[in-house]
C-alpha positions in Angstrom: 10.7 11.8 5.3 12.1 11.8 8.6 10.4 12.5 12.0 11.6 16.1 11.8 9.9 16.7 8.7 6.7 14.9 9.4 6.0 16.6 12.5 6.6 20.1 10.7 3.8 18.3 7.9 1.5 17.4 10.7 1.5 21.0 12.5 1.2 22.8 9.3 -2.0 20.8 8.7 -3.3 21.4 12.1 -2.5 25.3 10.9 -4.4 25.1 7.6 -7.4 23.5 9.4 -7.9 25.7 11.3 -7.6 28.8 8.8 -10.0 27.4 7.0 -12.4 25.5 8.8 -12.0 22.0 8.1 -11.3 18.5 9.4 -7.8 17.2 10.0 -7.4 14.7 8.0 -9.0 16.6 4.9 -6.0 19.3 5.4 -3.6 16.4 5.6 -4.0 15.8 2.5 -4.6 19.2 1.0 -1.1 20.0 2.5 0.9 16.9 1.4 3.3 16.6 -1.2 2.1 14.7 -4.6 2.5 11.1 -4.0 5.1 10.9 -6.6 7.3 13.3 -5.2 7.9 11.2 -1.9 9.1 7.9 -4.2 12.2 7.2 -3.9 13.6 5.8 -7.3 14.3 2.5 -7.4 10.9 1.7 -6.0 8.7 0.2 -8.9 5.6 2.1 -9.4 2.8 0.0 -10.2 -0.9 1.0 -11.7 -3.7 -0.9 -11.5 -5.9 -1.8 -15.0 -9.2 -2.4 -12.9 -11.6 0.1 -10.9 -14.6 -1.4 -9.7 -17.7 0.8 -8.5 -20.8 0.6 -6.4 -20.6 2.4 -3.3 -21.8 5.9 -2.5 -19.1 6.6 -0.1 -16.0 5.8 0.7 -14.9 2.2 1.1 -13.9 1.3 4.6 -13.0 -2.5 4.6 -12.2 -5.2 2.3 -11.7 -8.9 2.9 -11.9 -11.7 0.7 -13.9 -15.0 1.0 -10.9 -18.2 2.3 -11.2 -20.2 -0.7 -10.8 -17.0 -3.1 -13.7 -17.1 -5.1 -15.4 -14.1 -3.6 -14.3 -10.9 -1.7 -16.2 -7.9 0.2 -16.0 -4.1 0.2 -18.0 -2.5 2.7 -18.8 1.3 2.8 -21.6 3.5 3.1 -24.8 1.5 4.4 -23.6 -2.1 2.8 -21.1 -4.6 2.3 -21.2 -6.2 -1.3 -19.7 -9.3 -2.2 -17.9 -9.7 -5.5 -17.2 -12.7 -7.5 -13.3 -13.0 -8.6 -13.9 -13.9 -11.9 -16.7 -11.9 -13.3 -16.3 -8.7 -10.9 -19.5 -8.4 -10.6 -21.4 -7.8 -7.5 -23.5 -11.1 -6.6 -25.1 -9.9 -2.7 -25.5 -7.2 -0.7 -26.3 -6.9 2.5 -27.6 -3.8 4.1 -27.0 -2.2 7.5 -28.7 0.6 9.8 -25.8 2.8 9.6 -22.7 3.5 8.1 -20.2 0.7 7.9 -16.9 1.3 9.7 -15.1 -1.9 9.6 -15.7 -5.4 8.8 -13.7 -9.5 9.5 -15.0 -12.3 6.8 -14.4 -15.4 9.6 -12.0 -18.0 8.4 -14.6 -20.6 7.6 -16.2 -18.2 5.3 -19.4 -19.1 7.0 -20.1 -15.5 8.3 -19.0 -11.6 8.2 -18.8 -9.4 10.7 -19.7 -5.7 10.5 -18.8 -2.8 12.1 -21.0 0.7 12.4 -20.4 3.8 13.4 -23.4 3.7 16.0 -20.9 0.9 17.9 -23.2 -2.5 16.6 -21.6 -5.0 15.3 -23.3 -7.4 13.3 -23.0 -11.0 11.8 -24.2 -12.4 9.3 -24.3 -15.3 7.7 -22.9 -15.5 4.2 -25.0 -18.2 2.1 -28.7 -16.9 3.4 -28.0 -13.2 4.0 -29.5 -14.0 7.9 -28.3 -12.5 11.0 -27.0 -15.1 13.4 -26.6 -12.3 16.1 -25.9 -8.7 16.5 -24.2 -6.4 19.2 -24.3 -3.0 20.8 -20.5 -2.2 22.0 -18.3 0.9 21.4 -19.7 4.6 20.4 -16.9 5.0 18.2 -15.8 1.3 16.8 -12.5 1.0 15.0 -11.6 -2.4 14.5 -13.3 -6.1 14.3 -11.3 -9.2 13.9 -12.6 -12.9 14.1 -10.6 -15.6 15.8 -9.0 -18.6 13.8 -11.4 -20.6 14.8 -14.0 -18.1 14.0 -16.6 -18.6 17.2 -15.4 -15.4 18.6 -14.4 -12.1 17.5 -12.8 -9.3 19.4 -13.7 -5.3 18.8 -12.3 -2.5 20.3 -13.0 1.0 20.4 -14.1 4.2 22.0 -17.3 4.4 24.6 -18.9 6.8 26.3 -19.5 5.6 30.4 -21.2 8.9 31.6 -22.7 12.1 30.3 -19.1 13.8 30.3 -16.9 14.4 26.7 -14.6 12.0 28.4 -14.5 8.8 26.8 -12.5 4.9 27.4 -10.6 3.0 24.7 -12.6 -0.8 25.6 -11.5 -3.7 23.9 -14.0 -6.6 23.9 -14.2 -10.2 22.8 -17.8 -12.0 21.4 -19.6 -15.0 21.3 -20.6 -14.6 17.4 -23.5 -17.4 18.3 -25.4 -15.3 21.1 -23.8 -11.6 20.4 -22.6 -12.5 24.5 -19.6 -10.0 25.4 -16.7 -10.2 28.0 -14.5 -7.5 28.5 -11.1 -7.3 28.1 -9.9 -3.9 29.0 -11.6 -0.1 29.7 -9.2 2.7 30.4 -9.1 6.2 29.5 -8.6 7.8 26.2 -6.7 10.8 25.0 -7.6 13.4 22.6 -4.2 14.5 20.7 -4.3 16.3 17.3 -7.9 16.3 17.0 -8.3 12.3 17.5 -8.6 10.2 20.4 -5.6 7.7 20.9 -5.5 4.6 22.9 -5.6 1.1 22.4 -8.9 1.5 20.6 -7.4 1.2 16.9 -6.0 -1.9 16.1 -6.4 -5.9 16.5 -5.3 -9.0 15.5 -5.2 -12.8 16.7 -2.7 -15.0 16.8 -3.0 -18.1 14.0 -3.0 -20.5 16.8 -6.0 -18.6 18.9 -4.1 -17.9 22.0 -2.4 -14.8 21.7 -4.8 -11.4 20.7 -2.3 -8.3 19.9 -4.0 -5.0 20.2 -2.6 -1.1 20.3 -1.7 0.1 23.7 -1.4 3.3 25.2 -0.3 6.7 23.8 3.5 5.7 24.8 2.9 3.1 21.9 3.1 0.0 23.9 2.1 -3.0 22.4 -0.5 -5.1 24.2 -0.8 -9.2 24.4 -3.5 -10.7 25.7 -2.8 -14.6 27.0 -6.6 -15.5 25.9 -7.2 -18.5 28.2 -5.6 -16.8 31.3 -6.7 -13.7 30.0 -3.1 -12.2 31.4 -2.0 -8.7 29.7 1.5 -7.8 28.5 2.6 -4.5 27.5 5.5 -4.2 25.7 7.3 -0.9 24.9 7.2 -0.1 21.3 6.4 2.9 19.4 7.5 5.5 21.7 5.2 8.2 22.5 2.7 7.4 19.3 -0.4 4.8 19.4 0.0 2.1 17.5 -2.8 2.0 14.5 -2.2 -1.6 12.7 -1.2 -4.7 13.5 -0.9 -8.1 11.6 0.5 -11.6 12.2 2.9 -12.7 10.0 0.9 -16.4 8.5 3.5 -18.3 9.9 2.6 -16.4 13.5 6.5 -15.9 13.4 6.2 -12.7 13.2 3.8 -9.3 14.3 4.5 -6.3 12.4 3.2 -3.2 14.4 2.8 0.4 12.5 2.8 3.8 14.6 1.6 6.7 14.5 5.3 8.1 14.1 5.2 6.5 10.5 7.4 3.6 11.3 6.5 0.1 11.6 8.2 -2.2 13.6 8.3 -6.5 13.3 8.7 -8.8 16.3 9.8 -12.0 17.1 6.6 -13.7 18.8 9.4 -16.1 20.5 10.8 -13.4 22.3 8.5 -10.6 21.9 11.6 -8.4 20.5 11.6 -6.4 17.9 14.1 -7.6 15.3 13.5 -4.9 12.3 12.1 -1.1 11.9 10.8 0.0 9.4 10.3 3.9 8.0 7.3 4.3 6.2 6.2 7.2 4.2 4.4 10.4 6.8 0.8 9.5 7.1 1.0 6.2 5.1 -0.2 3.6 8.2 -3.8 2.9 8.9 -3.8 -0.3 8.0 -1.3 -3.2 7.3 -1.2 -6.8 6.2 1.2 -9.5 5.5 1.2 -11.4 1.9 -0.4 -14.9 2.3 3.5 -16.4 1.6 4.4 -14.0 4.3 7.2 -12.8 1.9 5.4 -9.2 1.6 4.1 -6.3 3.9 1.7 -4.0 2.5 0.3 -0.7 3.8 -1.7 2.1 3.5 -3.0 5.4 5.4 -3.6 9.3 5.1 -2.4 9.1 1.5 -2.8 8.3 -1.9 -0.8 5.2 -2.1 0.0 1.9 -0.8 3.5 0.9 -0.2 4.7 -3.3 -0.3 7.8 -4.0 1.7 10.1 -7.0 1.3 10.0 -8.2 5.1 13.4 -10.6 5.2 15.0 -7.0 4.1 12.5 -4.6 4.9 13.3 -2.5 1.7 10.5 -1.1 -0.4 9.4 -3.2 -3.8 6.7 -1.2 -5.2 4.4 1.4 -4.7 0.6 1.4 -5.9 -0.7 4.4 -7.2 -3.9 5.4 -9.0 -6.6 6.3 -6.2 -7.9 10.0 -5.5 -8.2 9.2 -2.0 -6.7 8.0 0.7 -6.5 4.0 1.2 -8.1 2.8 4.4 -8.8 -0.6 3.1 -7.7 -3.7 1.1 -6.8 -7.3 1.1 -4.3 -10.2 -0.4 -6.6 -12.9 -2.0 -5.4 -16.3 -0.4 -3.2 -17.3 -3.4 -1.2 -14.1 -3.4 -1.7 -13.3 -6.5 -4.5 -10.4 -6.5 -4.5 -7.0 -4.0 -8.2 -5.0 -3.9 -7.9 -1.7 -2.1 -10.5 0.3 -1.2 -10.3 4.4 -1.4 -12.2 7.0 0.2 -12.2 8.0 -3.7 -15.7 5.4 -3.8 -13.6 2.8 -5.5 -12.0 -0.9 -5.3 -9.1 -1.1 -7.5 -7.2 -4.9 -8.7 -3.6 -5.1 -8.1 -2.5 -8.3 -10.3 0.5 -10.0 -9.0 1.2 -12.9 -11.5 
């Protein structure tokens, strides 16, 4: 679809919203086109053979364990940790409100959780205990731990005063003491019924030094130099926030998606970016490289979830088979499995043997 046409999707939406009362996103998708209908042959369609259930609500983050015997799901008032081989659920662990995002650190030791009241709490895996929790953001969108997995970095929406107005904060944690520093506060903007900042999106570095994170509303992309704590803002998506971000394994490479459905991959040598991408309208919320780095997967405001071969950036196969849209899922660290998470209450298994 081009820009054109997904701008005319996007104001019809806003149109049949407010006809007839309801959110934005919920006449996004009552407006789109059937999934199929936006494939472009060749592309592969691929179905999955497992559904899992457990949740009440709709599943918000998924992340497996390093070594790949376990992953996570978390929605409604829980995260619940799977084992691989069974599929059935072995812990869960509770929380005082809804769950809105969530980081499994890369020791495995501990996950961290995200609510919609702004906490953020961790947890140690093996005892169920809560090494330390957090009171940030009224509106957190994203939680990601560092490679070496002492700290973790959230950003978000808060509240400073008693006006509507509110700041996209980004913020880095102790995960020992819950201690915060802060790494940036500046105004947010409310555009088609969201805010938009650099509130949405994180991710380290794999050598620790370098935290990426979504800029302004002119799409910038922002590094943080983590020991000098020096910002760069790089021109990117122009005119739409960015809302995902991922390091290529190799940390050759960031891949950025916008909010004008296109995603874009730079060099981290020379902060360029060498490739766009055009996604599907609505498709990017969230984006992740394979564990060979040979893959880009991504989903959004839709009903499917779209792989990418990232040395040509052509399309290799599109997942369908959830009722919902796909805010979360993960590659196991062999490669060889995909678990998504829909707002359809379930986790399906994408085998790739």
């Amino acid at each position: 679809m081009t820009k054109d046409g997904s701008n005319a999707r996007k104001r019809a939406a806003r149109e049949h919203a407010a006809t007839h009362q309801m959110p934005y996103t919920q006449a996004l998708r009552d407006t789109a086109q059937p999934p199929r209908a936006r494939v472009r042959p060749p592309v592969p369609i691929r179905t999955s053979d497992t559904t899992l259930v457990g949740h009440s609500s709709r599943v918000v983050g998924v992340a497996f364990h390093p070594d790949g015997t376990m992953f996570a799901s978390a929605g409604d008032r829980s995260v619940r940790l799977w084992d691989r081989t069974t599929l059935q659920t072995t812990t869960v662990l509770n929380t005082d409100d809804s769950v809105f995002s969530m980081a499994w650190s890369p020791d495995g030791a501990t996950i961290a959780v995200g609510c919609v009241d702004g906490t953020v709490t961790f947890w140690t895996v093996a005892t169920g205990r809560i090494i330390s929790r957090t009171t940030g953001a009224n509106i957190l969108e994203s939680v990601a731990f560092s490679p070496q997995g002492d700290t973790a970095a959230t950003s978000g929406f808060e509240r400073h005063d008693e006006t509507p107005r509110r700041r996209s904060v980004a913020r880095l944690w102790d995960v020992a003491t819950g201690q915060d520093t802060l790494l940036s506060d500046r105004d947010a903007e409310l555009r088609q019924d969201r805010l938009v900042g650099h509130g949405y999106a994180l991710a380290f570095h794999p050598a620790g030094r370098v935290l990426a994170a979504s800029g302004e509303t002119d799409g910038s992309l922002h590094l943080w130099d983590l020991p000098t704590r020096h910002l760069t803002e790089l021109p990117g998506h122009d005119g739409y926030s960015i809302m995902a971000l991922d390091f290529s394994p190799d940390g050759r490479t960031l891949a950025s998606g916008g909010m004008d459905d296109t995603i874009l991959l730079w060099d981290t040598t020379t902060w360029r970016h060498t490739r766009r991408i055009d996604a599907p309208a609505g498709l990017i919320s969230r984006m992740a490289f394979s564990p060979d780095g040979r893959l880009l997967a991504a989903t959004g405001m839709d009903l499917f979830a779209q792989l990418w071969d990232v040395r040509t950036g052509e399309p290799v196969a599109v997942l369908l088979g959830h009722d919902g849209e796909i805010p979360a899922f993960a590659f196991s660290p062999d490669g060889r499995l995909l678990v998504t998470g829909s707002d359809d209450r379930t986790l399906r298994l994408w085998h790739f043997d």
